[in-house]
N, C-alpha and C positions, 0 to 999 in steps of 0.2 A: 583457737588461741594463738595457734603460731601466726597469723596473718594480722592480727590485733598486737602482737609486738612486733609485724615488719613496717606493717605503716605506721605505727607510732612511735617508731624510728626514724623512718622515712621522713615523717611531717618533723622531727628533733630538727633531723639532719638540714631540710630546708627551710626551716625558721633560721636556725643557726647561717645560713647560705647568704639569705637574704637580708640578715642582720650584721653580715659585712659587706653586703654592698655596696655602701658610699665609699669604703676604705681602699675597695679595689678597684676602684672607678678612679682612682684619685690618678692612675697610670696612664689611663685612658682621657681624660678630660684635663687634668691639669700639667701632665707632663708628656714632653714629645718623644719622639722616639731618639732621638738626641738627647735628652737630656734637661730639657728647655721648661724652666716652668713658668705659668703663668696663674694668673687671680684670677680667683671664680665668680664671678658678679655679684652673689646673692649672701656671701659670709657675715656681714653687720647685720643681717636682716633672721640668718638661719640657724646659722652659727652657733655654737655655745661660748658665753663671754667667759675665760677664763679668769679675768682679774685687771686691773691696769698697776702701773706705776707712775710718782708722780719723782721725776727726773731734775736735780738740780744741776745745771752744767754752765759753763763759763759764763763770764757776762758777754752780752751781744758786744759788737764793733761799737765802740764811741759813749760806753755805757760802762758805769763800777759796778751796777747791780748784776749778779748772775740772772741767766737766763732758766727757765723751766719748759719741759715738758711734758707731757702725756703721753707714756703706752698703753696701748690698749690693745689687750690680747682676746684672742677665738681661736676654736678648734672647733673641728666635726662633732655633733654630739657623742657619735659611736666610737671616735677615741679618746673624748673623757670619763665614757661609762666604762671602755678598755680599762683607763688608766685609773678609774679608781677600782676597778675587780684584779687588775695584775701589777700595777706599780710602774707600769713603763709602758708607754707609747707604743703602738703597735705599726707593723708595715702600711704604709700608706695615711699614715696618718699627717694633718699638714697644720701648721702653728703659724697664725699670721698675726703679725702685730706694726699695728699702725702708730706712728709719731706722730704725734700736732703738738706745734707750736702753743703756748697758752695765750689768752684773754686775763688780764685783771681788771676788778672791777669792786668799786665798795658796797656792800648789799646791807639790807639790814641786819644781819646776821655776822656782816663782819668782812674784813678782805676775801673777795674770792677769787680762785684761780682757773678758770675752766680752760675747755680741748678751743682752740684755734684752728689755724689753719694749719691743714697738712702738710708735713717735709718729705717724710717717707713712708714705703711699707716693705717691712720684713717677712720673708716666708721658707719656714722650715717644711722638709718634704722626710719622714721615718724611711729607711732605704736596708730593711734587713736582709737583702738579697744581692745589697753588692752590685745593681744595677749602675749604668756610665762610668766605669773605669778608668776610662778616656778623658772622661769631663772632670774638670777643674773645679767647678763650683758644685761638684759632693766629694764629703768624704767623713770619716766619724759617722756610718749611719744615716748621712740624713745628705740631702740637697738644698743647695742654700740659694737664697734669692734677694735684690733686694731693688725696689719698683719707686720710681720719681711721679708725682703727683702727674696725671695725665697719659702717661707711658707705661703698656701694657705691656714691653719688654722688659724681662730683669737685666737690669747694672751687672750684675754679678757675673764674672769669668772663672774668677778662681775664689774660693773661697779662704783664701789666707794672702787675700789685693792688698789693696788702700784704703785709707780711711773709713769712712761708711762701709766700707765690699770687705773689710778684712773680719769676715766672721769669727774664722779663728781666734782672735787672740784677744772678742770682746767676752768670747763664751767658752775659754780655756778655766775662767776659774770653775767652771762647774761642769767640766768633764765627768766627774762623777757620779752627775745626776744626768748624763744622757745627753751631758750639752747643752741643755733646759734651763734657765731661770724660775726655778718652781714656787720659791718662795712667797708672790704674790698669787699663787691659786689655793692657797690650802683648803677655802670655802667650798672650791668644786671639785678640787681631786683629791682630800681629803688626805696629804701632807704638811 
């Protein structure tokens, strides 16, 4: 009896092991030992879709109509199954979300707006261990990134830059929630 509760323990313990693997790979694969993050080739294809937003923002140069966008958000599946069993993001979890320009277009259905072409990609790195210090572009938790179409470097030096790079002060109103814009996932994470 005693040997039938150690290995089926044991097998707990290594389900459990292996079912955070992707999360702790995330140190090893997407971020250097500096600090440095990069995009994992396979996220639109693996990925779990969090949700998009559809972005109303100034009118373009030479234009009165505002302009629009598309976010479009993914995480790891294993930190949205996290975040809908504990309510917060776990270590190593990474939140990338890409901007496209839109397309309009008359359908028969009506005006429509679809994804264009891309401007950028955003990427949150979960950091509950205080890792990079030193580094500029984490702090709050997380490691911040943000990637120009074609360029597999992030922009990002310090996370409270300029413009596009000033993470800080786009994602201050929702400090609360982790620094997250959650309000467009509630279907997969179940807020």
């Amino acid at each position: 009896m005693k040997k039938a509760i150690i290995a089926a323990a044991c097998l707990m313990f290594s389900v459990n092991a292996l079912s955070d693997a992707p999360l702790k790979s995330t140190y090893k694969k997407l971020v250097d030992k500096e600090g440095n993050i990069s995009l994992p080739d396979d996220y639109r294809e693996n990925w779990t879709f969090l949700g998009s937003y559809f972005v109303e923002g100034a009118p373009a140069e030479g234009s009165d109509k505002p302009s629009f966008d598309v976010h479009t958000v993914y995480t790891q599946p294993k930190a949205a199954k996290y975040y809908r069993k504990h309510g917060k993001f776990p270590d190593g979890a990474v939140i990338l979300k890409d901007v496209n320009a839109t397309k309009t277009e008359v359908l028969t259905t009506g005006v429509a707006r679809y994804e264009g072409d891309p401007k950028v990609t955003f990427a949150m790195v979960k950091n509950t261990k205080d890792r990079f210090a030193d580094n500029k572009a984490w702090g709050e938790g997380w490691g911040w990134a943000l990637f120009t179409p074609g360029n597999p470097e992030s922009q990002t030096t310090d996370w409270k830059g300029e413009g596009f790079n000033n993470c800080h002060a786009c994602h201050l109103p929702v400090k609360d929630q982790d620094w997250v814009y959650k309000q467009g996932y509630k279907s997969v994470i179940g807020e």
